[in-house]
BALOBA-1460 file (C-alpha; in Angstrom, 3 decimals):
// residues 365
<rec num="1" residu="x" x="42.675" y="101.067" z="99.052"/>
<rec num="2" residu="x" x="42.862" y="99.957" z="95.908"/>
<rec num="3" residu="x" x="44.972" y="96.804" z="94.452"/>
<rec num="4" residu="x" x="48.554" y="97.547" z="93.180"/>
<rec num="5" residu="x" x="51.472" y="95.330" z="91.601"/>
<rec num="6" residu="x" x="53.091" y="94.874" z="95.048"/>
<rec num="7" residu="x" x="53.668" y="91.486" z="96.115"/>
<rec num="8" residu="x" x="53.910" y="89.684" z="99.527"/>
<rec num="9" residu="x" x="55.159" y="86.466" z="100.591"/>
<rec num="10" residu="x" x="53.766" y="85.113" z="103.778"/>
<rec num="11" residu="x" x="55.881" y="82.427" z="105.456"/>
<rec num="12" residu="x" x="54.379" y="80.713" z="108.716"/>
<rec num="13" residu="x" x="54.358" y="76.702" z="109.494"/>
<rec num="14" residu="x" x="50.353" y="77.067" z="110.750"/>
<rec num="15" residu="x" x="47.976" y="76.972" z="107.762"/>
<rec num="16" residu="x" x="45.683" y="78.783" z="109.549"/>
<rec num="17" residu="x" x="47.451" y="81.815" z="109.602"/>
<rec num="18" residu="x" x="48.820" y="81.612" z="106.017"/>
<rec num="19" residu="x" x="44.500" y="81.189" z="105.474"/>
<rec num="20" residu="x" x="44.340" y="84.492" z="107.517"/>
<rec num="21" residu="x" x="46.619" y="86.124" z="106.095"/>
<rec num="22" residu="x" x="46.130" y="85.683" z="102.406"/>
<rec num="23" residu="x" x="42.693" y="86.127" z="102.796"/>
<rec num="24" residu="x" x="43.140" y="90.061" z="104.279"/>
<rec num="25" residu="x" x="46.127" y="90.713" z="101.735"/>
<rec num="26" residu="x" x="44.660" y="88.943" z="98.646"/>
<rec num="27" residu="x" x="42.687" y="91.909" z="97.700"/>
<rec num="28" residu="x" x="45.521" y="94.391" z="97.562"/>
<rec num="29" residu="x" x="48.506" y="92.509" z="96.901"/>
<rec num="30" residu="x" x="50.151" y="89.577" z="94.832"/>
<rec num="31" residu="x" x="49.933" y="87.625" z="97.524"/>
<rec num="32" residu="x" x="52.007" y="84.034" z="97.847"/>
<rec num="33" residu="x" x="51.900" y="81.730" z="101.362"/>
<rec num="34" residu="x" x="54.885" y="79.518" z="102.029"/>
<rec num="35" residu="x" x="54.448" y="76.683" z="105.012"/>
<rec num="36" residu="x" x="58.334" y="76.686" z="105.856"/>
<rec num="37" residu="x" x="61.847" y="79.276" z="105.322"/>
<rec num="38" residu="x" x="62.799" y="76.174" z="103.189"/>
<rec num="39" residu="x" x="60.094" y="76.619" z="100.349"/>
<rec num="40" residu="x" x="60.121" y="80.357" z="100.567"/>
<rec num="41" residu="x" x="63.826" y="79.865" z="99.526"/>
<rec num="42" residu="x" x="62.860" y="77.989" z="96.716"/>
<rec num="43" residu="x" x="60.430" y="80.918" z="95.706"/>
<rec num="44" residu="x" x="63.034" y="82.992" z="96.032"/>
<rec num="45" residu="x" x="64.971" y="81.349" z="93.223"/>
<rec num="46" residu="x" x="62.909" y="82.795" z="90.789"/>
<rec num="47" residu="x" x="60.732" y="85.736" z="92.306"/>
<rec num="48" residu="x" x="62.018" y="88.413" z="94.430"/>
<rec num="49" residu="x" x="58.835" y="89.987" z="96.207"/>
<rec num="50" residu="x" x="58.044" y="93.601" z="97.604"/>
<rec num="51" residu="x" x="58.134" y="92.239" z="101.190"/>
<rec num="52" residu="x" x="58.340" y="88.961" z="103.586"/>
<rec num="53" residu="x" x="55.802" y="88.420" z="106.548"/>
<rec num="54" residu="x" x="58.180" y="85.940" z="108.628"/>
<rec num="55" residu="x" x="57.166" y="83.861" z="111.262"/>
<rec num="56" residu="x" x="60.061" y="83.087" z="113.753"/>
<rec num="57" residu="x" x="59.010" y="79.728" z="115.818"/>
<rec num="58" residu="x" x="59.155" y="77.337" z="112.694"/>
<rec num="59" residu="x" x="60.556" y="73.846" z="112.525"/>
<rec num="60" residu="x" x="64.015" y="73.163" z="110.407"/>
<rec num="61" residu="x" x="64.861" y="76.636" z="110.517"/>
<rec num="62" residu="x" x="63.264" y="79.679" z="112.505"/>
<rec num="63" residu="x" x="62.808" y="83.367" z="111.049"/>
<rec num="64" residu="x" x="66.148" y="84.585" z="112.907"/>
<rec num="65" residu="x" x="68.309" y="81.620" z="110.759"/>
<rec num="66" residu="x" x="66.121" y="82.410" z="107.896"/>
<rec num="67" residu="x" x="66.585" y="86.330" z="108.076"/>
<rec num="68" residu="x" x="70.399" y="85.637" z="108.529"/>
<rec num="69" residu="x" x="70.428" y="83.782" z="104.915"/>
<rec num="70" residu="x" x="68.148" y="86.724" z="103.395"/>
<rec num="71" residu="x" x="70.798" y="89.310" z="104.254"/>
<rec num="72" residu="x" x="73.682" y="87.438" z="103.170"/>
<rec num="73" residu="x" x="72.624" y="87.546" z="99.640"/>
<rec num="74" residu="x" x="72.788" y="90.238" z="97.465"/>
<rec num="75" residu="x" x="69.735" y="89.367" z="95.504"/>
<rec num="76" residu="x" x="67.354" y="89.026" z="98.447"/>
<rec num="77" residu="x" x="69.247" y="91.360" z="101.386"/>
<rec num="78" residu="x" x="67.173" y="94.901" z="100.149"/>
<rec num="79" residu="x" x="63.388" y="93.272" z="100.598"/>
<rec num="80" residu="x" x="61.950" y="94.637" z="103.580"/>
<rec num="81" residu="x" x="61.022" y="92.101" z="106.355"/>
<rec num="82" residu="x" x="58.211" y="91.916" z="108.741"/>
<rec num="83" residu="x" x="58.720" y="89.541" z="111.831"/>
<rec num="84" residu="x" x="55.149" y="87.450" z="112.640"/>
<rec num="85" residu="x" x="55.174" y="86.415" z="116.479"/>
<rec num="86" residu="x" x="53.357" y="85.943" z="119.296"/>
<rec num="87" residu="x" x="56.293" y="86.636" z="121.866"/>
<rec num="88" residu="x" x="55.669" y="90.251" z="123.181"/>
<rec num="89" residu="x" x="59.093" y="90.229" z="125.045"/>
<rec num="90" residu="x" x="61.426" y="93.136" z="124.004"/>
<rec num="91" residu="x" x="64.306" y="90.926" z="123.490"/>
<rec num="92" residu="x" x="62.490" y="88.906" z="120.788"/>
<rec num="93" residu="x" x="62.146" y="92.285" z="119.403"/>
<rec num="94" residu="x" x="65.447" y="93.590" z="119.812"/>
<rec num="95" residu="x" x="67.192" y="90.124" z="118.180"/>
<rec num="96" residu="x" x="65.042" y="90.468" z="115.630"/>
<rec num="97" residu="x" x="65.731" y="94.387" z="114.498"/>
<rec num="98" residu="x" x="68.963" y="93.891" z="114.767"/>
<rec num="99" residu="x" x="69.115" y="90.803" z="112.547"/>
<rec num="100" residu="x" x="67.294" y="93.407" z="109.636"/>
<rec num="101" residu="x" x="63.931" y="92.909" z="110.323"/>
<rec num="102" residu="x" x="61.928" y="96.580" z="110.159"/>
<rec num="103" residu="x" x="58.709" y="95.566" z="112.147"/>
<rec num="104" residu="x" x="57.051" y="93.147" z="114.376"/>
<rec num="105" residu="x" x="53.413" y="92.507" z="113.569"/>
<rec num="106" residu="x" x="51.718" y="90.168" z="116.543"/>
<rec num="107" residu="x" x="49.568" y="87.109" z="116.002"/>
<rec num="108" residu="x" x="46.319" y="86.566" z="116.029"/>
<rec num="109" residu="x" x="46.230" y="89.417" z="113.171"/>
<rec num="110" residu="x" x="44.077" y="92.499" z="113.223"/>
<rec num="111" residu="x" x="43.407" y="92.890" z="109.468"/>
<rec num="112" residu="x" x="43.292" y="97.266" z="109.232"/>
<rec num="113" residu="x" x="46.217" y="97.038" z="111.495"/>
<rec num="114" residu="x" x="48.460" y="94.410" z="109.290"/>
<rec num="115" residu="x" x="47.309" y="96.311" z="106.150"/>
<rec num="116" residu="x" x="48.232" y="99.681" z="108.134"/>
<rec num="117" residu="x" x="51.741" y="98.715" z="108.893"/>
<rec num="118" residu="x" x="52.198" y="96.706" z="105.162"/>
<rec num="119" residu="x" x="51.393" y="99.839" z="103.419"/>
<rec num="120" residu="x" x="53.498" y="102.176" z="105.539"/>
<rec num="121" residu="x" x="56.537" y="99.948" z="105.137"/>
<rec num="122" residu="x" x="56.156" y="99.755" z="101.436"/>
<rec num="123" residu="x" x="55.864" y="103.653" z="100.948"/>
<rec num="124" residu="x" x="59.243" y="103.822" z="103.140"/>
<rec num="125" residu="x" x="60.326" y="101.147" z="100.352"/>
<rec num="126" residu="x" x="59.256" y="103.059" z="97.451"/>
<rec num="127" residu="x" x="60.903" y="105.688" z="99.532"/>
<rec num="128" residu="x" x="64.111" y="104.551" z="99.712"/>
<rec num="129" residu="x" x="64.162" y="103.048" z="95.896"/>
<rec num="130" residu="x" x="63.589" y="106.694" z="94.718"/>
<rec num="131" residu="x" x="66.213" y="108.036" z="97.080"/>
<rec num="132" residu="x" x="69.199" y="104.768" z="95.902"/>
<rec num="133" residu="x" x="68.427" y="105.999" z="92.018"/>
<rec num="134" residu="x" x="68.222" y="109.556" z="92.714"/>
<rec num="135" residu="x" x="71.594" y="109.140" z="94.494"/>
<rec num="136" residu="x" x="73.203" y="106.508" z="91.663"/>
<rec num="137" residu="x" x="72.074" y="109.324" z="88.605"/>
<rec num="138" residu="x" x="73.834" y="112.362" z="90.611"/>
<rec num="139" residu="x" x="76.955" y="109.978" z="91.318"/>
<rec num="140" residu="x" x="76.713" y="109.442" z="87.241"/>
<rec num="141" residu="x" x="76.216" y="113.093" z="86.794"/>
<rec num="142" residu="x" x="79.464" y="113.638" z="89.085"/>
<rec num="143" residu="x" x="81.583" y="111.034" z="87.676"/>
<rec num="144" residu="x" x="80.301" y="112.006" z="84.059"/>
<rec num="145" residu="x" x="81.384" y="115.892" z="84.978"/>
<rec num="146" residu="x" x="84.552" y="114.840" z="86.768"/>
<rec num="147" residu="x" x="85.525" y="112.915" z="83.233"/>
<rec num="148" residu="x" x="85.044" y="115.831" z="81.300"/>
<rec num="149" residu="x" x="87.078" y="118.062" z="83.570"/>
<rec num="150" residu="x" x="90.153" y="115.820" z="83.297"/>
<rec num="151" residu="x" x="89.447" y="115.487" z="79.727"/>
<rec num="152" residu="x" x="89.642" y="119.850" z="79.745"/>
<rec num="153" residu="x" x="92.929" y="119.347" z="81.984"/>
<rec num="154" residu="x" x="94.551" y="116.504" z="79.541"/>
<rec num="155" residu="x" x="93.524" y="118.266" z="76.462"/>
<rec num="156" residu="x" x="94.998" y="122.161" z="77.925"/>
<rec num="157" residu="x" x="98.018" y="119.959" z="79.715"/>
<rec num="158" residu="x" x="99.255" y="118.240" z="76.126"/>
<rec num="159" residu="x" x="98.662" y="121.917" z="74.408"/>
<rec num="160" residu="x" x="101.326" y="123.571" z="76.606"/>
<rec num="161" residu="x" x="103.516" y="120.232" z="76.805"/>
<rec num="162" residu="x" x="103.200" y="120.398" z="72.544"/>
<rec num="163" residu="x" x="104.306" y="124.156" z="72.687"/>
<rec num="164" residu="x" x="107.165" y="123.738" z="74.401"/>
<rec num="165" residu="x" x="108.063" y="120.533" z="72.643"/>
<rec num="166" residu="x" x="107.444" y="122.458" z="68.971"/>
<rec num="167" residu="x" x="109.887" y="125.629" z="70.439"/>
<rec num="168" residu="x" x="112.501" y="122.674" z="71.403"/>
<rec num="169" residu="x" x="112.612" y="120.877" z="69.020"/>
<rec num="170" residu="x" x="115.753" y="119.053" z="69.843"/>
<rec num="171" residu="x" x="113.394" y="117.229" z="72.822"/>
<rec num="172" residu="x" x="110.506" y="116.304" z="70.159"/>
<rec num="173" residu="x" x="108.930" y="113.229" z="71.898"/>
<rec num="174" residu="x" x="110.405" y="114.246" z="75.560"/>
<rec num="175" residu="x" x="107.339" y="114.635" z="77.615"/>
<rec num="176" residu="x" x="105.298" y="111.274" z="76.505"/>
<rec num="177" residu="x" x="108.585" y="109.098" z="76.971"/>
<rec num="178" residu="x" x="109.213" y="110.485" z="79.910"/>
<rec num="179" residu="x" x="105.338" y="110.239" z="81.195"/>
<rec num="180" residu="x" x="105.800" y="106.448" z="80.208"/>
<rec num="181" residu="x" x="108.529" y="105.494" z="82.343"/>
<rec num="182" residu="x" x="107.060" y="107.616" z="85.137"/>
<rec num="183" residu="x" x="104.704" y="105.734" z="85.318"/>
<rec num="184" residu="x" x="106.506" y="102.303" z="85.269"/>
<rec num="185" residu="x" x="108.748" y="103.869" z="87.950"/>
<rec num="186" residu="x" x="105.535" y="104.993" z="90.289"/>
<rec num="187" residu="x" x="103.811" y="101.495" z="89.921"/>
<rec num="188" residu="x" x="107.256" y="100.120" z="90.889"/>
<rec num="189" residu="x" x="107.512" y="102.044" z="93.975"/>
<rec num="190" residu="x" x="104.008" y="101.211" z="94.584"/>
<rec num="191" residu="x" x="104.555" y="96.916" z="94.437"/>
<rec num="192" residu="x" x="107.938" y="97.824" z="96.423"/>
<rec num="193" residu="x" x="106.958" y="99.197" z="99.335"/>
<rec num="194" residu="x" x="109.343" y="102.159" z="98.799"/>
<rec num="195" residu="x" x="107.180" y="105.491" z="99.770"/>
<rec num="196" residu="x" x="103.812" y="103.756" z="98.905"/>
<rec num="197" residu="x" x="102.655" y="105.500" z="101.501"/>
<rec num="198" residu="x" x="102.792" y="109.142" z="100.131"/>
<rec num="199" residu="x" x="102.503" y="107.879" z="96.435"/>
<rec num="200" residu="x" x="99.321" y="105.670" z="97.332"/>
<rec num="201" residu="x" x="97.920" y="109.333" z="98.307"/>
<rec num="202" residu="x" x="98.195" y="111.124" z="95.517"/>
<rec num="203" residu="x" x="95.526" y="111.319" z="92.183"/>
<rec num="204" residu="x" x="97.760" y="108.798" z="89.895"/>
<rec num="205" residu="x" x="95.686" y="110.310" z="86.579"/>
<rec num="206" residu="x" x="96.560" y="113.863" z="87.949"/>
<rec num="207" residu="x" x="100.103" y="113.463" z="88.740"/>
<rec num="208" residu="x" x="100.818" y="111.766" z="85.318"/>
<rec num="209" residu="x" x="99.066" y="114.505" z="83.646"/>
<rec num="210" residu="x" x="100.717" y="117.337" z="85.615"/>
<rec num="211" residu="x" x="104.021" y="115.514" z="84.853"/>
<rec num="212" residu="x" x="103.346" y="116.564" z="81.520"/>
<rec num="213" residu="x" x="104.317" y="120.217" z="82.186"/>
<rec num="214" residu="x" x="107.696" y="119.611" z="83.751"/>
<rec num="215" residu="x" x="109.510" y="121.486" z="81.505"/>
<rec num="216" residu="x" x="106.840" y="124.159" z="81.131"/>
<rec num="217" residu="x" x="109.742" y="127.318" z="82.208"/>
<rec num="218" residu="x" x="111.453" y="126.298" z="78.313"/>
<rec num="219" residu="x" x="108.770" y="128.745" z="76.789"/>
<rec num="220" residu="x" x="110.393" y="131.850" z="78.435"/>
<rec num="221" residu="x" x="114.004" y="130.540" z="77.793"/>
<rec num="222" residu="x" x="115.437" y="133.143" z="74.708"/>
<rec num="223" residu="x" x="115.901" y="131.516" z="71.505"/>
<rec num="224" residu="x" x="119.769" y="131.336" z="70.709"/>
<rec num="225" residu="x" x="119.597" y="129.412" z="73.998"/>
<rec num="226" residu="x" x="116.897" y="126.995" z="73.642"/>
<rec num="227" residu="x" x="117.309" y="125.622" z="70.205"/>
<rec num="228" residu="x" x="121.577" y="126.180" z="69.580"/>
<rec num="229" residu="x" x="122.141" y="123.411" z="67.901"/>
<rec num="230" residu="x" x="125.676" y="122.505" z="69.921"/>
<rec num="231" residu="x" x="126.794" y="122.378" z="73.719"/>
<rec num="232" residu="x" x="126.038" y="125.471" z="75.685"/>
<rec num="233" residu="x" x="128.542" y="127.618" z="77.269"/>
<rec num="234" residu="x" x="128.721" y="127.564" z="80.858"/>
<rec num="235" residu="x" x="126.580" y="131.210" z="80.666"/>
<rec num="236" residu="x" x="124.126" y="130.073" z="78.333"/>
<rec num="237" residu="x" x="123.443" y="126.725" z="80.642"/>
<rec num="238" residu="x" x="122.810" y="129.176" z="83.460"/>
<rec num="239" residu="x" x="120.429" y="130.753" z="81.381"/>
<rec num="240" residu="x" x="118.780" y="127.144" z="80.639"/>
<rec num="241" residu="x" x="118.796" y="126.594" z="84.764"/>
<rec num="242" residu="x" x="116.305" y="129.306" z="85.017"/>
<rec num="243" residu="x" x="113.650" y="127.120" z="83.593"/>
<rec num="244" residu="x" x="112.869" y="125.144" z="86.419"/>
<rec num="245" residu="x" x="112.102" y="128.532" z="88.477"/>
<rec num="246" residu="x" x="110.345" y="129.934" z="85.155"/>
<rec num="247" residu="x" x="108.394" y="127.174" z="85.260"/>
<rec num="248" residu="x" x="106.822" y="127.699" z="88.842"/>
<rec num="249" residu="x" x="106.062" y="130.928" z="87.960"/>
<rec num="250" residu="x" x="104.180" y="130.017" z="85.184"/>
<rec num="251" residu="x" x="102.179" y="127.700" z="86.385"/>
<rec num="252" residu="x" x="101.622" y="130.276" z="89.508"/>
<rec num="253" residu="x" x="100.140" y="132.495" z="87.204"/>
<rec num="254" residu="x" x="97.741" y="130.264" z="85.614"/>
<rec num="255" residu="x" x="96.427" y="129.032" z="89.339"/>
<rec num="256" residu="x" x="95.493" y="132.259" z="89.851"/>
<rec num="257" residu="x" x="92.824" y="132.246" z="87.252"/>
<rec num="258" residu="x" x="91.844" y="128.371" z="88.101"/>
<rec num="259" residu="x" x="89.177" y="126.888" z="89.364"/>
<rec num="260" residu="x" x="89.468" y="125.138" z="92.422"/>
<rec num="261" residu="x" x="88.821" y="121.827" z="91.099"/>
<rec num="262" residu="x" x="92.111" y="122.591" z="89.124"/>
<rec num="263" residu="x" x="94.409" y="123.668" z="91.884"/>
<rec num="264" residu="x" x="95.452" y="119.693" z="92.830"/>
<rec num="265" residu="x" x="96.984" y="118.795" z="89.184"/>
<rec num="266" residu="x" x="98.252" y="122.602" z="89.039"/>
<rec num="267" residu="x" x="100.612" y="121.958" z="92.682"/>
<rec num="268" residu="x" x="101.310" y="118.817" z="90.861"/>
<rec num="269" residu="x" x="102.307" y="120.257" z="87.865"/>
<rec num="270" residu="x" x="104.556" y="123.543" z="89.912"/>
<rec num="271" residu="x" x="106.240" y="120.836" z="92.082"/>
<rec num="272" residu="x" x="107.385" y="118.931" z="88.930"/>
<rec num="273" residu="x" x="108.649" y="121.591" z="86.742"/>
<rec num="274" residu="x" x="110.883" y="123.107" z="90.239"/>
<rec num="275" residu="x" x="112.180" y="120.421" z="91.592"/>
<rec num="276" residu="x" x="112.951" y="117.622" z="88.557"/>
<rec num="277" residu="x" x="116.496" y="119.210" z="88.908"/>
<rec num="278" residu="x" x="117.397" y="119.390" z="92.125"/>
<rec num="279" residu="x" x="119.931" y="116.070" z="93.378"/>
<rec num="280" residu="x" x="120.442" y="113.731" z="95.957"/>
<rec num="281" residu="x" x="123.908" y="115.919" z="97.281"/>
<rec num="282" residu="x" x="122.464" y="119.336" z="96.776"/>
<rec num="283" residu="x" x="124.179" y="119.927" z="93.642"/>
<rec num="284" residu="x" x="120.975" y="120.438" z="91.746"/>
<rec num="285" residu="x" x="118.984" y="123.460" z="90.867"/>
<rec num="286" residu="x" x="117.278" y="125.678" z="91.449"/>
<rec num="287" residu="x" x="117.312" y="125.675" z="95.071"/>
<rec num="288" residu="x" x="119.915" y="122.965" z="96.001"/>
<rec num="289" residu="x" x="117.692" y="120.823" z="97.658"/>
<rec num="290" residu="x" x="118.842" y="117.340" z="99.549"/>
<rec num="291" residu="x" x="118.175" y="114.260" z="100.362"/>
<rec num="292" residu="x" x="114.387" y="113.978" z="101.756"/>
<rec num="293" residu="x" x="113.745" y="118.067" z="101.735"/>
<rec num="294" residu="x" x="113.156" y="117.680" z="97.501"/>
<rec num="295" residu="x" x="109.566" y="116.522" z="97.033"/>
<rec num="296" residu="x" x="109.308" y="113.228" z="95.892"/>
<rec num="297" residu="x" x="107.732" y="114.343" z="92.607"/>
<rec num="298" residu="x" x="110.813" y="115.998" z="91.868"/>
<rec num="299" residu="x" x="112.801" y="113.116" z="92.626"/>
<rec num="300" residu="x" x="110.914" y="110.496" z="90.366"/>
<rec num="301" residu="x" x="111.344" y="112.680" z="87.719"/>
<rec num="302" residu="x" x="114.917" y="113.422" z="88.525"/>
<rec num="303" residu="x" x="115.984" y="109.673" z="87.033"/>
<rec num="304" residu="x" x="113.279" y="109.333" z="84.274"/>
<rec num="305" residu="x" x="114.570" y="113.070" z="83.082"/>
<rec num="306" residu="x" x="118.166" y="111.907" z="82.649"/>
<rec num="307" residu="x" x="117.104" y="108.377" z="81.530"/>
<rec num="308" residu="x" x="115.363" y="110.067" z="78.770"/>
<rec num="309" residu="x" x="118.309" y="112.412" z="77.747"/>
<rec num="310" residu="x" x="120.670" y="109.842" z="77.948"/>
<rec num="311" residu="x" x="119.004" y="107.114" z="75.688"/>
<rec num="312" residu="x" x="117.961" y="110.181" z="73.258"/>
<rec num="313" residu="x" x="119.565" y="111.917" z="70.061"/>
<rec num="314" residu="x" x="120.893" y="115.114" z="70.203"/>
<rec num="315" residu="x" x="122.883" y="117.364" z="67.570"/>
<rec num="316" residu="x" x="125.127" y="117.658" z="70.122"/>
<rec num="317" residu="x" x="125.617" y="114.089" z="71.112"/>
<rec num="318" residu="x" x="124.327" y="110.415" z="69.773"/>
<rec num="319" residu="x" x="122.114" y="108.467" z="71.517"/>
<rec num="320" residu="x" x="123.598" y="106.013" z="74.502"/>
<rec num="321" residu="x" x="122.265" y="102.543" z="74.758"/>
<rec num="322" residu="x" x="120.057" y="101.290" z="77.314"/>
<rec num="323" residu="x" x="122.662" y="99.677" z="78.979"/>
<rec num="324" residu="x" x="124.683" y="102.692" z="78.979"/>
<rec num="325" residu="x" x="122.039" y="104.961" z="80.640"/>
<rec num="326" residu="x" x="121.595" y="102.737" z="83.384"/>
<rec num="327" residu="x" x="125.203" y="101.891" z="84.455"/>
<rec num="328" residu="x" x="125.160" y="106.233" z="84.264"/>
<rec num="329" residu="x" x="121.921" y="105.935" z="86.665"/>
<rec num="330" residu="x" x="123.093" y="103.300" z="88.960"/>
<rec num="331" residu="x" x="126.770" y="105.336" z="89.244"/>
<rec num="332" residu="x" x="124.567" y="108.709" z="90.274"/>
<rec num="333" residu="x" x="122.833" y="106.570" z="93.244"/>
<rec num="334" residu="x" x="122.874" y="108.479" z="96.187"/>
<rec num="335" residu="x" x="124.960" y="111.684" z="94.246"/>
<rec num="336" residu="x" x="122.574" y="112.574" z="91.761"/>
<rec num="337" residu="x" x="119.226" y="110.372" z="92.401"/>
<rec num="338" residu="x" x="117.872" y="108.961" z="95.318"/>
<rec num="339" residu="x" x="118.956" y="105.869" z="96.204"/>
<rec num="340" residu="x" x="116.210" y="104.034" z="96.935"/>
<rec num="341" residu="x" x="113.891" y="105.020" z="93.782"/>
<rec num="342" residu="x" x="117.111" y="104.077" z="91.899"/>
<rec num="343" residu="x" x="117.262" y="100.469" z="92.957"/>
<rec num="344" residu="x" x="113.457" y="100.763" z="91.656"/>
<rec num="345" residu="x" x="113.935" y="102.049" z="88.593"/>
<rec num="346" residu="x" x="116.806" y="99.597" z="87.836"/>
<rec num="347" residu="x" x="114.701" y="96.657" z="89.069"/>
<rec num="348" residu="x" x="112.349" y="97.689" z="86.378"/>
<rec num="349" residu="x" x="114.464" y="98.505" z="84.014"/>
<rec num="350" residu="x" x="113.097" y="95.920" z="81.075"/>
<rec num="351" residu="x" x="109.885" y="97.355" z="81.149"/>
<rec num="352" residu="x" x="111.264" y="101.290" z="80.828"/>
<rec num="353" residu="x" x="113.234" y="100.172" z="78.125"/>
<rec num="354" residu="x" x="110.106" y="98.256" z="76.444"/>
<rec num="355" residu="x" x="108.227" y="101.742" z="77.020"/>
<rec num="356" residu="x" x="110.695" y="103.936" z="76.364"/>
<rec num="357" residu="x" x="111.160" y="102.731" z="72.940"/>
<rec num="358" residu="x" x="108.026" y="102.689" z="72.058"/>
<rec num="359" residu="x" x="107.475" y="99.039" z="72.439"/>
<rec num="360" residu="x" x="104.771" y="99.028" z="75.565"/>
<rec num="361" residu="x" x="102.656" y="101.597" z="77.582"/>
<rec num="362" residu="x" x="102.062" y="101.609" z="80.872"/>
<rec num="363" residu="x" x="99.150" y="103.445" z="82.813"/>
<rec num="364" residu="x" x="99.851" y="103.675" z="86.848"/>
<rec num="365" residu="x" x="97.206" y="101.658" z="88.657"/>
């Protein structure tokens, strides 16, 4: 056996055995003897060794108080620790392995014993070193993937959000307002109480992102219906209504070619552009949902979709004030939204005007 960089710290309140024990470990290890818990302590400021030989019967504290204060810090709780005693009771034993300790070595020492068991617990070490940075590189690897998959799904999600926005023109700016006050209106809900339970669930990165595509069904709406310049007729609106179930469809399609790790913001994304019409009363479309029975996705977006329409320009119509679009929200309470996400949203309602205009961002948490 030959010497290596490993070092020891022996810590018994006999000199003799510190004598002993340096002398068989000297010749293969870094090897440094410590009369008392208190001064190995004090070594332990500034040296963090490859393993502790503990004695337990010592004066002003024993090895169970001292192996209690190694495992409470985060600097020394990882180095392995090998209990020194001449008790041969298994409750000694038992206290002591379940304090942390991962052996018992028995006084007097038998030197190719103690050297047996040192070199066995340091390979288990070495061991389980290799294992903790095999494991923290493939949780980089993961994490490192899993960033460049969202990236792939923010990147194709703002593509289809910009196509729709560029053949609807009228709505240029539409989908990043509205993902904005979404998510001042989710963090709201969150601090509130009010369904944190099913929002606290969800992906917040993916449902912002999938929120992007709520409006997806516009691409298959006809021209002279999407971009006419004035009010449509009552026909022509009916045509418009069909976006919400175009927009299931179309996202229904892509699933089908998507890979699995894709499916969650893709349900996301098909709740969001079916249900962001649908009202409180069941006079929404497509499917005249109420109350409860409209997913909650659909009913988040349900206010920050009219908030957005309201405070916006149109050819058709100017652009109300803030103050204006929320007396409309708070009058649509328990009609048109649900009641309960509108007291949020009104409770809020500084900070969706700040980021609705363009003056702040918010990020859900």
């Amino acid at each position: 056996m030959e010497k290596t960089n490993k070092t020891i710290v022996i810590v018994d309140d006999n000199p003799a055995n510190l004598k002993i024990g340096k002398g068989i470990l000297a010749e293969f290890y870094g090897t440094f003897t410590k009369p008392s818990a208190i001064k190995m302590f004090e070594l332990l400021e500034n040296t963090i060794p490859d393993l502790i030989l503990l004695d337990i019967e010592m004066p002003e504290m024993d090895g169970y108080e001292a192996i209690k204060r190694l495992k409470e810090n985060p600097r020394t709780r990882d180095i392995p620790v090998i209990f020194l005693t001449s008790r041969s009771d298994s409750e000694s034993e038992i206290a002591g392995l379940d304090l942390g300790a991962v052996d018992y070595i028995f006084k007097p020492f038998s030197p190719a014993l103690l050297l047996k068991r040192i070199k066995l617990h340091m390979l288990v070490a070495d061991q389980t070193h290799e294992l903790k940075n095999y494991n923290d590189n493939l949780r980089h690897m993961v994490k490192e993937k899993t960033r460049n998959v969202h990236d792939l799904q923010e990147t194709v999600m703002r593509a289809i959000a910009n196509l729709v926005e560029f053949r609807d023109s009228v709505t240029g700016g539409h989908v990043e307002r509205t993902g904005r006050v979404l998510s001042v209106l989710l963090d709201g809900a969150l601090r509130s109480g009010v369904y944190d339970e099913q929002i606290s669930s969800w992906d917040a990165d993916l449902f912002l992102q999938s929120a992007q595509l709520h409006d997806v069904g516009k691409i298959a709406i006809r021209d002279d219906v999407l971009l006419k310049p004035g009010r449509l007729t009552n026909e022509e609106f009916e045509v418009m209504k069909k976006h919400a179930s175009y927009g299931v469809d179309i996202i229904e399609k892509i699933k089908l070619g998507a890979a699995e790790s894709s499916i969650a913001f893709l349900d996301y994304a098909q709740i969001f552009a079916g249900s962001h019409h649908e009202k409180w009363d069941g006079s929404g479309y497509p499917n005249h949902l109420t109350g409860e029975s409209i997913p909650l996705q659909g009913r988040l977006m349900a206010i920050v979709d009219v908030y957005d329409a309201l405070v916006s320009e149109r050819p058709y119509k100017k652009a109300m004030t803030h103050e204006e679009a929320l007396k409309i929200i708070e009058d649509g309470k328990g009609s048109h939204f649900d009641p309960l996400l509108t007291k949020v949203f009104l409770d809020n309602a500084e900070q969706v005007h700040a980021v609705s205009s363009g003056v702040g961002e918010k990020k859900a948490s």
